[in-house]
matplotlib code that plots the C-alpha trace (Angstrom):
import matplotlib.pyplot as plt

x = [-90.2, -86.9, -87.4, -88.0, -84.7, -83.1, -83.9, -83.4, -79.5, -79.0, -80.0, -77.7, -74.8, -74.9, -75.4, -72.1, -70.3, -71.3, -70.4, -67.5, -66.0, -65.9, -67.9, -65.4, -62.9, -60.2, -60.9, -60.2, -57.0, -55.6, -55.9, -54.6, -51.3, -49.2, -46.1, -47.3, -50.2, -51.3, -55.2, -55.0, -58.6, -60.6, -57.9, -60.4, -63.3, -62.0, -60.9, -64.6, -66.1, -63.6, -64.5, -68.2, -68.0, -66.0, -68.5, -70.8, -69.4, -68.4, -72.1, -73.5, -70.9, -73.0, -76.9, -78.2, -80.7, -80.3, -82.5, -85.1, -85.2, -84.0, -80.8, -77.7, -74.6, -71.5, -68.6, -66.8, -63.8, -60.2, -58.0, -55.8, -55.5, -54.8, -58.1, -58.6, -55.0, -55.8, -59.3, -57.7, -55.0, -57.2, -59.8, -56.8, -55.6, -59.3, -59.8, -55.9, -56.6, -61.1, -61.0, -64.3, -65.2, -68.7, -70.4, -69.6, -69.9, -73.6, -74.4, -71.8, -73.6, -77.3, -75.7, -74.8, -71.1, -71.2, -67.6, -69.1, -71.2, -68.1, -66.6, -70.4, -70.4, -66.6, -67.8, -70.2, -68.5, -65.9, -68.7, -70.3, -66.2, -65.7, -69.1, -68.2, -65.0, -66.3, -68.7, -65.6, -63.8]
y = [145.8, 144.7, 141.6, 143.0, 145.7, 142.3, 140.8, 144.2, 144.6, 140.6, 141.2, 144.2, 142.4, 139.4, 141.7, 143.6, 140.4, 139.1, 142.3, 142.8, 139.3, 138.1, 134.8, 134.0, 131.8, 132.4, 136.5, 135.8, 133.3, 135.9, 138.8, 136.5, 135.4, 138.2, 136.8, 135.4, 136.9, 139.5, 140.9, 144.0, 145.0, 143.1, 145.3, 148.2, 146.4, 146.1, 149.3, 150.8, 148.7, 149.2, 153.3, 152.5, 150.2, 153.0, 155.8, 153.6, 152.8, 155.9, 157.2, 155.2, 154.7, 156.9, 155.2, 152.9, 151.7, 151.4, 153.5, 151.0, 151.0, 147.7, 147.6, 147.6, 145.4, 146.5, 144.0, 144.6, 142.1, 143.7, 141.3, 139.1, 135.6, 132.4, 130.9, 134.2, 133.9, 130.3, 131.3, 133.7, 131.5, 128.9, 131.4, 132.8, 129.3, 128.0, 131.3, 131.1, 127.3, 127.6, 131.4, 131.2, 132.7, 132.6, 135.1, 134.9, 131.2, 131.0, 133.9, 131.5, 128.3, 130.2, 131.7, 127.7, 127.7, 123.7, 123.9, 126.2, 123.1, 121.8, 124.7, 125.0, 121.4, 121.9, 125.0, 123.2, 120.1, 122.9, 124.4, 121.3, 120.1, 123.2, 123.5, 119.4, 120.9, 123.8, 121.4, 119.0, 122.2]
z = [129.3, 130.5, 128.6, 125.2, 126.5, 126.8, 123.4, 121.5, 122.9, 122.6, 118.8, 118.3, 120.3, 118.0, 114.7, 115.6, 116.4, 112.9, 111.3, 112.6, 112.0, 115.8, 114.4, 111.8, 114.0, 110.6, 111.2, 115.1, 114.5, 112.3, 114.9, 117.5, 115.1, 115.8, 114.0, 111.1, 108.9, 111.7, 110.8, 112.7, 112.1, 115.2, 117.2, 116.0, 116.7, 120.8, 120.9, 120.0, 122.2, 125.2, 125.1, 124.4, 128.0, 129.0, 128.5, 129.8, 133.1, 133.8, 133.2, 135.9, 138.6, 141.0, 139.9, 141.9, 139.3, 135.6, 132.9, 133.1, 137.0, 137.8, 140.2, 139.0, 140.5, 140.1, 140.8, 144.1, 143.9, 143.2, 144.1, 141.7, 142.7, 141.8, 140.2, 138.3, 137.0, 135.9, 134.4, 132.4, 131.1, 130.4, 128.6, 126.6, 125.3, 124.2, 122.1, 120.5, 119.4, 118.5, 117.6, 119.6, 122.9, 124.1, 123.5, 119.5, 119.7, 120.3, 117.9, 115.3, 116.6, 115.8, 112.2, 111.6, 112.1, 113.1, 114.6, 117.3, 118.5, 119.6, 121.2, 123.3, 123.8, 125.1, 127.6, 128.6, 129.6, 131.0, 133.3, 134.4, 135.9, 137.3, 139.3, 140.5, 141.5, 143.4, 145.2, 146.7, 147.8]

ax = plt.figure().add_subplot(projection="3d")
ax.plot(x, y, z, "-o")
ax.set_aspect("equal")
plt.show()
């Protein structure tokens, strides 16, 4: 069951990412281009989704497990350092110059959008340096 849960919500993610432009790295660029030809309406499109997470989070801060019974993890950290800093910058700057982040990059990449092959290829290549790195630490 959690499987087909899984499959069902991956589904509606990437339909509302489609729908509400998050796949179109133009749609992104022009959100992010606040002094030129600013496209206000992905601002919108965050805001919905920040009180949906909120409602959400606040719903289950005292479960243990979630609706289908599995156990749910809630992140513990709440510290601000260094490498988060540095993930965040780095995150910022690869959405502001692909108008991709993950999430709608693989829905893009499984609509067709051929430049998000790059920007997975790019992650990728990302992930694979920073797990070296981490080893060597």
């Amino acid at each position: 069951m959690s499987i087909f849960t899984a499959l069902i919500s991956g589904l509606v993610f990437g339909l509302g990412l489609i729908l509400s432009g998050m796949t179109n790295p133009a749609k992104v660029l022009g959100y992010l281009d606040l002094f030129g030809q600013w496209d206000p309406s992905l601002a919108l499109v965050m805001a919905g989704a920040i009180a949906v997470g909120l409602i959400g989070f606040h719903g289950i801060k005292k479960r243990q497990t979630s609706l289908l019974g599995l156990p749910l993890k809630m992140p513990t950290a709440s510290h601000i350092d260094r490498r988060l800093v540095v993930g965040n910058i780095m995150f910022g700057i690869g959405w502001g110059l692909a108008g991709y982040c993950p999430g709608p990059a693989l829905v893009a990449l499984g609509n067709g959008q051929r430049p998000a092959m790059l920007f997975i290829g790019a992650m990728l290549l990302g992930m694979v340096i920073f797990d070296q790195l981490e080893k060597h630490k």
